[in-house]
Structures are given as structure tokens and as C-alpha cells.
N, C-alpha and C positions, 0 to 999 in steps of 0.2 A: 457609586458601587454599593453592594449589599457583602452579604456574611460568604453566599453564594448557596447557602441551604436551602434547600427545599422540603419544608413541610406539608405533610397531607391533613387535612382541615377535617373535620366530624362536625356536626353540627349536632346535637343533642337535644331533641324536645320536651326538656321533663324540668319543671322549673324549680329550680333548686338555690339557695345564697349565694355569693360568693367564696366561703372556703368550701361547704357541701359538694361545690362544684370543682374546687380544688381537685377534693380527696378524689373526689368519682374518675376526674379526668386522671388523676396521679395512677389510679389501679387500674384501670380499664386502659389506656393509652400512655399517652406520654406525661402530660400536663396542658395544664389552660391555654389557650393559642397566643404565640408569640407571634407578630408581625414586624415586621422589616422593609418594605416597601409597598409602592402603590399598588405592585401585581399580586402582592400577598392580601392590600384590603381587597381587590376584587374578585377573588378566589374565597377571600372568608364571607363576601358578601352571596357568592354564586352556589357555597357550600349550605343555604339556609332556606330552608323547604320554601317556595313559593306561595304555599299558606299563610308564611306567619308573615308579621310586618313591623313586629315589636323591636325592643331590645334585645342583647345578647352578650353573655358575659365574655369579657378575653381574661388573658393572664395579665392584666396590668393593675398594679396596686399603688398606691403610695404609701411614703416612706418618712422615716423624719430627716434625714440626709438629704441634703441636695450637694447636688454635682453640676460641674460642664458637658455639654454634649453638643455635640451638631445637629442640624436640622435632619437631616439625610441618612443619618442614624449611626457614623461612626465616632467610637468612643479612642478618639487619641490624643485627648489633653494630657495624658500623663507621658506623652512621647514629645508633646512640641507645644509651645505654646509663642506667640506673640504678643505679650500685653504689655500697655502702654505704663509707666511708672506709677505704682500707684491704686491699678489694677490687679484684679475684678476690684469692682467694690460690691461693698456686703447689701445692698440696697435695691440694686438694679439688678436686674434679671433677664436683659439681650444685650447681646454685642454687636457693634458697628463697628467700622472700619472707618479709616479718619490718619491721613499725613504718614499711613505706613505701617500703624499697628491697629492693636484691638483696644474698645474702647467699651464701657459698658453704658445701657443707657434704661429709662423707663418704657418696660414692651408698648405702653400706651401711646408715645410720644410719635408723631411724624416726621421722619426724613426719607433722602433718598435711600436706594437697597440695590443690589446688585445680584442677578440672578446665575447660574451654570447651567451653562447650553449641551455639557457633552463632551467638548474640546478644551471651553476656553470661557470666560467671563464678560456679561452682558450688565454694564450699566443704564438703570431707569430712573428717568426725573421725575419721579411722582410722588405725590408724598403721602405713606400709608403707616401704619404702624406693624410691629415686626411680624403679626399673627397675618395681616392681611396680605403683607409682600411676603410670605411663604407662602399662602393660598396662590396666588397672581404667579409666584415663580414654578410650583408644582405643575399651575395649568397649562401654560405658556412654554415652561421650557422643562427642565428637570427639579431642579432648588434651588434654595440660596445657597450661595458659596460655601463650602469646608474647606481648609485649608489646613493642608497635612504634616506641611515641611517648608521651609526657606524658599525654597524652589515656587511653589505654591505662591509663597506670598510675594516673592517678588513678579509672578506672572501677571496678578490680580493688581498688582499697583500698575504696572503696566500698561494695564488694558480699563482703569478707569481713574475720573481724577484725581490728583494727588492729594487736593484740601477738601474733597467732600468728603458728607458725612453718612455711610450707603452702609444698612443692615445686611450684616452675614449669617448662618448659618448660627451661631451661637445663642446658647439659651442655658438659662439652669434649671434644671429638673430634678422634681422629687418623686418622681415613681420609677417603680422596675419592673421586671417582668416576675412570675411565678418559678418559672425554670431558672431565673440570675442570669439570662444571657443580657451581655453588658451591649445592649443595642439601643442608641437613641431614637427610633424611628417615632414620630408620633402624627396624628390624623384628629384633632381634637377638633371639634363641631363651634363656633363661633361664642365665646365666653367662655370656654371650657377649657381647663377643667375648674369646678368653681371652687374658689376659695375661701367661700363664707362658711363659717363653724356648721357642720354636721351636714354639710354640703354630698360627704359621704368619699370614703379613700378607694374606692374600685370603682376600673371603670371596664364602662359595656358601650358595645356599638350599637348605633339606631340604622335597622333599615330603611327607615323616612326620612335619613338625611346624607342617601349617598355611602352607608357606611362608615361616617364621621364618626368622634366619640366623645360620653360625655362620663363625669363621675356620677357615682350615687350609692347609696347605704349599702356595703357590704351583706346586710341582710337582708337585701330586696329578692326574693322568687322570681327565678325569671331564666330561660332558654339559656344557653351556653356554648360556646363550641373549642372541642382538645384539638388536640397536633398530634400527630406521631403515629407509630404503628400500631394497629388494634394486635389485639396477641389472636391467631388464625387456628384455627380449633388441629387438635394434634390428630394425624390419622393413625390409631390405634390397630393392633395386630396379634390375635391371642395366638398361642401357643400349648398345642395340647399334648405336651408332653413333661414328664418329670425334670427339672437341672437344678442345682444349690443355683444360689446366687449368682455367684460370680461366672459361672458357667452361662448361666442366661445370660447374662451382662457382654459375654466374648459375643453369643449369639446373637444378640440382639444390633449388637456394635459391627458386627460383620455384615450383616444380611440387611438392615434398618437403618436408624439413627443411633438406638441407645433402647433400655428398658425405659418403660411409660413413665415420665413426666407428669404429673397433674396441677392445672394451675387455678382450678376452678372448680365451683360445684355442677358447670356440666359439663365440662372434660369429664369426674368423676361417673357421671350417670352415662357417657358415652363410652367410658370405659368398661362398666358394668355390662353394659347390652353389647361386646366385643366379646364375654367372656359365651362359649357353646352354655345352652339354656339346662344341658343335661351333669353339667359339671358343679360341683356343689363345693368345693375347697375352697382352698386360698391359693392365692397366684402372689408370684411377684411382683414387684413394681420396682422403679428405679433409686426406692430412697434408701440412704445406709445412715449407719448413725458414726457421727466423728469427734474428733476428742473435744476440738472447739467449739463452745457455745457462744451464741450470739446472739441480742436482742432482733426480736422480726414480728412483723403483722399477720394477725391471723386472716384476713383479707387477701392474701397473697401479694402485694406490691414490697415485696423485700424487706431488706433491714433495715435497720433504725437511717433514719434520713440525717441531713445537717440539723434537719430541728429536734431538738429534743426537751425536757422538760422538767429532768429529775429535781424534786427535792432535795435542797443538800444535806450529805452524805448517803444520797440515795444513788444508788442500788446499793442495799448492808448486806443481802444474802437473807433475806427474811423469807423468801420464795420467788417461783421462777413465772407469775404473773404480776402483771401491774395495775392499777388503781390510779384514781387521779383524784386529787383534793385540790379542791378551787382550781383546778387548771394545772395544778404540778404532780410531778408522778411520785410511784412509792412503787418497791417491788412485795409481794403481800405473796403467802400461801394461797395455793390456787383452790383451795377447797372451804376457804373462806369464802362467807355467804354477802353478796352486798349486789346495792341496784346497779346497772351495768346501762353503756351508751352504745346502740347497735346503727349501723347506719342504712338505710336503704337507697336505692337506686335513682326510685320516683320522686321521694319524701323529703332525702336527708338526714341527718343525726334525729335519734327516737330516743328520749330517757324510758329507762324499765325500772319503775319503782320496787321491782318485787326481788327481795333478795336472792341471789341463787352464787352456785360456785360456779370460779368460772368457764371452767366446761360447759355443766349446764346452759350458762348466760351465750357462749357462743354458740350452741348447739340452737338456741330457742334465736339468735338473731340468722341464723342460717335458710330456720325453718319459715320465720316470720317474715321477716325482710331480707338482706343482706349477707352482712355478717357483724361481729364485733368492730367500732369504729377504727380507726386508724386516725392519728393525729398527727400531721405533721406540716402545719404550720402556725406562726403566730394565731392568723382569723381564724382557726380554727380549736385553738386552747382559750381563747376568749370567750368562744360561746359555751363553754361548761364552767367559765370560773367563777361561778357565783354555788356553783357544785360540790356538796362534802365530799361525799368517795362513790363513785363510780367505776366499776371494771371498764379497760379497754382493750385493744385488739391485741396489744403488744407479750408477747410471752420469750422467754429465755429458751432455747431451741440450739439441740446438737448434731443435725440431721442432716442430711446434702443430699442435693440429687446425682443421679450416676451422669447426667448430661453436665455439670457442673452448672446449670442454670441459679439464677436466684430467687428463686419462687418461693415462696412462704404458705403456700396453703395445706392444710393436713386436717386429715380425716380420720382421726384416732377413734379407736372403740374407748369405752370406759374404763379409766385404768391402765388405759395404752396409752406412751409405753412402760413399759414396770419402771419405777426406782432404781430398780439394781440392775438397768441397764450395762451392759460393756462395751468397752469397743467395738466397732465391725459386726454389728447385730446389724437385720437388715430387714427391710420391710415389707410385710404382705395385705393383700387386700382380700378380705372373708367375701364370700360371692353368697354367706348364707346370714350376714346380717350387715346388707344396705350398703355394703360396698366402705365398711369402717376399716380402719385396717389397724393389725398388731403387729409386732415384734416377732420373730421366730430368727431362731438360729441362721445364719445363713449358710449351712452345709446341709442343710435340708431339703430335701427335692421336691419341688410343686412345677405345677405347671408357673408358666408367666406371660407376662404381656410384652411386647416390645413398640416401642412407637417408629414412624416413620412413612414413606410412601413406597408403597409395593411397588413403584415402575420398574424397579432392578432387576424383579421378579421373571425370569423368561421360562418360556416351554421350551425345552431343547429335546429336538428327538435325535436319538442315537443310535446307528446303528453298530450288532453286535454280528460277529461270526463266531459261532461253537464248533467243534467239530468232536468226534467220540470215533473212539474205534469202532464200537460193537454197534448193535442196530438201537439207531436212537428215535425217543420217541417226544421228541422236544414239544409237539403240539401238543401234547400232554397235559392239562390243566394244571392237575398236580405239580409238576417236575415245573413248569414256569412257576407256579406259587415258589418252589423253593429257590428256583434263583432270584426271585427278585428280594425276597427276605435275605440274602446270600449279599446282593448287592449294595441294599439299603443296610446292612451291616459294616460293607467295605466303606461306602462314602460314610457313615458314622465316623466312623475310626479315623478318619480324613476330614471330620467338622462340616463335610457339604451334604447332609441328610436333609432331605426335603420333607420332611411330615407325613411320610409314607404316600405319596404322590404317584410315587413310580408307578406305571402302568406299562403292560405290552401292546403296543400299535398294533392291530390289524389289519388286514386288507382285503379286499374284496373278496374275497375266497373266503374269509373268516381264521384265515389261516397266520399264524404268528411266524413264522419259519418256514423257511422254501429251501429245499435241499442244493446246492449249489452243484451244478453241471462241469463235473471237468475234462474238459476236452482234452484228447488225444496231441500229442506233439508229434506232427509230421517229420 
């Protein structure tokens, strides 16, 4: 059995370490691909351009813990276990089966193994050691035995003999995945993974070998491939009419999704070329400011993650960006000058020797590469800790989106937003420098953006009967101008105003209005 998830695989050709490739994958998708079964290697192997023929990173790292795990990749020793007295021992690192329980043995050693067919258990007289009776059990049938519950074990005794000595599905393992999903599945290439000193704790898959896998130096450059959903560009929708805030915000929520979202620097540039080319203000956008502050990446990949890094007694309130010495944080004034770690896409983590504040310093990794780094795991605070003080991505942040999404990315002007910030202040984007955006009241009327997909959007034509006592002269250009100003006031007032859309149908005649014939009652 598997988790029963289904992940979608990215393959990535830009050769980057192993944490570079972390972080890339963590912002852009989900994280570094986990695997789980056979159909998932050949989906990761099917997901990698036909070009290449290399290596390619997954999310699996080592660890200095080891644990129990099955072959097959269910992690239930902490629910059941059969071991014989005495058991595990600390030396041996597979388990056999032997008189009824579990028994541990040298993975090198020859005995028999028992493999699962699907149903039920398949004993073999041959004598392998426990790496190769998994290969042999993989090919041939499904794996080697897991054994979940009592039940379980008394089937398998059952069905092979009672004093032989047949490799199960047990192992102890010292890696995990990048996401913590507690899955033992592993696919490791023949020696592998190796355990001679600086052998290297991450491992990558070879296309030359079937999609097997082996370890090697966390800072090797090389292909990649994430899991998870790519974030799908948001279809934006400008709005050329004046409403405070929260009036946008009804609008936008009714008719939409919500006001515009941004999670990127080119959502931002797609937002900008939404707004009409003759409009020169500021519009809204979806962000308010809230009482709680929260540590987040200027990157956009949300808040502070389970890694974290502070110095101790750090965060004191010294200011609302971070710094990192050797590898641990400080919260610092953000108009404090010092070299900063920007990350790019292509490249990876880039030191910037040149002092700047860290605005500036995000501003100049935006322009250049990326943006400011994001750090959020061990391999990744290792490769700066030989480093005095460098700005990173992380800043102290009181702002929400209207979608209640968790996105972190922000596109302040200089100086945005004031200090003297309040409550319920709310955010616009200047359409007359670069799409930055400030602060302004939010009972202030500007146009705004709303995101979402038009399909809701319909043409309804409707038909109207007027009637007037005196002689009327409804095809009157004029006198239609005024009802429909008349109208697009009444649906105002009722929230269904269409952006002055309303038009009169015509017909073939050119005529708007056809006097209606009323016949005589016999």
C-alpha cells in the first residue's frame, strides 16, 4: 500500500546544490520530490526532458537519527512491533524473520527472504543479501514482507517455515524527506547509499541507472525536480471606477474572487498592464494592514517555517529585519547598511559585498537576480556560516491579504509603509512609479483591481416596456441617453452596476423601440 497521494513531479533544468534547490522548490512549488512507490520513480523518471541523462536531485537527505522502517515504505513500528528478546540490536541494520518474531541481522549476510505477492506471502530458497532480495522481490512480485499487526504475523508464519531464517521488509534508515513525510520508500542503486566519510548526505537519482539512487555532496550543481502545485498566474481585472476599500473588496468578492492578490514580481507586472494605459493613480489591491505581526520572507513562500535560527535572546526588538552571523539570526534596523545574500533562480545563493539597507539590498536582488534569500533549512544556514552579517529575506510584517492567502511578497515604495502606521490602513498600488505601492487611508476612493475569472461574466439582454401617456419619442437619442444613466443608477443602488456597459439593442430598422399594437377586444 502507499500514502495514496498523488504528486505532480516538475522537473527543473537549472543546476543548482542541494539546499538552492530546496529553497527554489519550497517558493516556486511545493518542495523537493518525495517518492513513495515504483509508479512515483517512473513518473519522476518520465517527468525529465529526454535531453538530459544526468543526475537529479529529490528531497531526500540524511539525518543523524536512525529509525525502523519497511521496505515498502510504511512507517508503523511505533504501532506494532514483533521483536524477538533482546531485539533490535544496535549493530545490525535488517531484519529477518526466524521461529515467529523479528530478528536483526548484517544487510551483507546471505539467507533465505520472503517476498508479497498482493494477497499473501511467497517464501524463496535462495540465498541473497537483504539489498538484493528487495531488488528480486520488487521485480518478481511486489516487496518484501511489512508486517502491520498480529494478524499479519501470524499469516506469514503460516505460509512459510517455521525455523527458517527469510529477510523481511525491515531496515534501519537514516534519511528523510525535505517535506517530513514519515515514508520509507527507498530505490537506492547497488552500494548505495555509501557510507564512507564525505560520501555526501543527499541524494539524487541517475537516469543511467533506471532511476535508481545514489548519495553525493549536498553541494554538487546539478538538475532537480519539485512536487506539488506550481502557483497559476492570477487573472486580474481592473476596475475603472472610484470605491474606498472595503467597498472594492464587497465588489470584487461578489462579482470575482477577491481584490488582486500578488505573489510574484510578475503577477505584479501583469497587474500593472491590467490597469487602462490612460489612468495614472493608484488603485487598490487586496492588502490591509493587521494588528498581528509575523516574521515572513520577502520571497514570497510565507512565514517563518519550522526552521528557524535566531540567536539567543534573539528577536529583542532592535528592528523589524534580519541579519544572519555565521549562520544565526539577529533582528537589526532595517536602514542598517551591511552585505546581503540574494538568491537566484539559475545560480543559487549570491553574497553582495556591498553594504546597502535592506530595502535597498532587496530591491537590488529583485532587479538582479531573484530576490533576498530565504532560509529555511539546516543545508541551507551551513552554507553562509562561515559568514559575519549578511541581510536575508526575512522581515517582521503586519499586512494580510483580503483573500486570506499566505503570501509574503510586497512591493513597497520607499518609506512604505510610514511608522505611524494604524490599524485598518490599506494598500494601493501607484500606476505612476513602477507598480510600488503605499499606504493610503482606506475610505478613500480610487479605482481598483479585482482578481479572478470573468466566466461569471454574462451578456443578458433584457427586454423593457415603457409606455407614456403624451406622444412619445423614445427613439430619441437624447431621452435613451437618459434612461439608461436612470438605470445604471437604479442597479448602482442594488450593487449590480456593470461599468457602464449598458447599451440599447437595435434592430434592423435601427430602431430601439417599436410601438406595441393593441388590438381591439372583440
Amino acid at each position: 500500500m502507499t500514502s495514496g497521494l498523488y504528486r505532480d513531479y516538475y522537473f527543473i533544468n537549472g543546476r543548482l546544490s542541494w539546499p538552492e534547490a530546496q529553497s527554489y522548490c519550497r517558493a516556486k512549488y511545493t518542495d523537493l520530490a518525495t517518492v513513495e512507490s515504483m509508479d512515483d520513480v517512473n513518473r519522476l523518471v518520465s517527468s525529465v526532458g529526454a535531453g538530459y541523462s544526468g543526475s537529479v536531485w529529490i528531497g531526500l537527505k540524511r539525518v543523524t537519527q536512525k529509525r525502523w522502517g519497511w521496505s515498502y515504505g510504511d512507517d508503523t513500528i511505533a504501532q506494532y512491533t514483533a521483536w524477538q528478546n533482546g531485539e533490535p540490536s544496535s549493530t545490525n541494520e535488517c531484519g529477518f524473520l526466524a521461529y515467529g518474531n523479528w530478528r536483526t541481522y548484517k544487510c551483507s549476510d546471505l539467507i533465505y527472504f520472503a517476498c508479497y505477492n498482493g494477497t499473501g506471502y511467497t517464501m524463496l530458497t535462495m540465498w541473497m543479501n537483504w539489498t538484493d532480495a528487495q531488488s528480486y522481490c520488487r521485480q518478481h512480485y511486489i516487496d518484501l514482507p511489512t508486517i502491520h499487526n498480529s494478524a499479519e504475523l501470524t499469516q506469514i508464519n503460516s505460509a512459510v517455515s517455521f525455523s527458517a531464517w527469510l529477510w523481511i521488509g525491515l531496515f534501519k534508515d537514516s534519511w528523510e524527506w525535505s517535506d517530513k513525510w514519515d515514508w520509507f520508500f527507498r530505490f537506492w542503486a547497488a552500494g548505495q547509499p555509501s557510507q564512507s566519510a564525505g560520501s555526501g548526505d543527499c541524494a539524487g537519482m541517475s537516469l543511467t541507472k533506471s532511476g535508481k539512487w545514489a548519495s553525493y555532496s549536498c553541494s554538487l550543481q546539478q538538475p532537480f525536480i519539485c512536487y506539488g502545485g506550481t502557483t497559476f498566474p492570477y487573472i486580474y481585472q481592473y476596475m475603472n471606477e472610484s470605491m474606498t476599500w472595503q467597498d472594492a473588496q464587497s465588489y470584487c468578492r461578489a462579482r470575482f474572487t477577491d481584490l488582486a492578490t500578488v505573489d510574484t514580481m510578475d503577477d505584479l507586472n501583469s497587474l500593472i498592464n491590467t490597469v487602462d494605459p490612460a489612468y495614472s493613480g493608484s488603485v487598490w489591491i487586496g492588502l490591509q494592514n493587521g494588528a498581528e505581526k509575523r516574521w515572513i520572507w520577502s520571497m514570497g513562500n510565507g512565514v517563518l517555517s519550522n526552521y528557524s535560527f535566531w540567536n539567543p535572546g534573539e528577536p529583542n526588538g532592535d528592528g523589524d529585519c534580519v541579519f544572519s552571523t555565521y549562520g544565526n539570526w539577529s533582528d537589526e534596523s532595517c536602514s542598517t547598511v551591511l552585505p546581503f545574500l540574494c538568491f537566484n533562480d539559475s545560480t543559487g545563493f549570491t553574497i553582495i559585498n556591498t553594504a546597502l539597507t535592506w530595502r535597498d539590498a532587496q530591491s537590488y536582488c529583485r532587479q538582479y537576480h531573484t530576490d533576498l534569500a530565504s532560509i529555511n533549512s539546516v543545508e541551507q544556514q551551513q552554507m553562509i556560516s562561515t559568514q559575519s552579517s549578511l541581510w536575508i529575506g526575512l522581515f517582521l510584517d503586519s499586512w494580510g491579504w483580503s483573500d486570506q492567502g499566505n503570501h509574503s511578497f510586497r512591493y513597497w515604495a520607499p518609506d512604505q509603509p510610514p511608522l505611524s502606521s494604524v490599524s485598518g490602513d490599506c494598500a494601493g498600488l501607484s500606476t505612476a512609479d513602477s507598480g510600488k505601492w503605499a499606504q493610503y487611508s482606506c475610505n478613500l476612493q480610487q479605482n481598483f483591481i479585482c482578481y479572478g475569472d470573468d466566466r461569471f461574466i454574462k451578456k443578458q439582454i433584457v427586454q423593457i416596456k415603457l409606455s407614456c401617456k403624451d406622444k412619445c419619442t423614445l427613439n430619441d437619442p437624447t431621452i435613451q441617453t437618459v434612461f439608461l444613466n436612470e438605470i445604471n443608477e437604479k442597479l448602482r443602488s442594488l450593487g449590480l452596476e456593470s461599468e457602464g456597459k449598458i447599451s440599447w439593442k437595435q434592430s434592423e430598422d435601427e430602431e430601439v423601440f417599436h410601438e406595441e399594437t393593441i388590438l381591439p377586444i372583440n
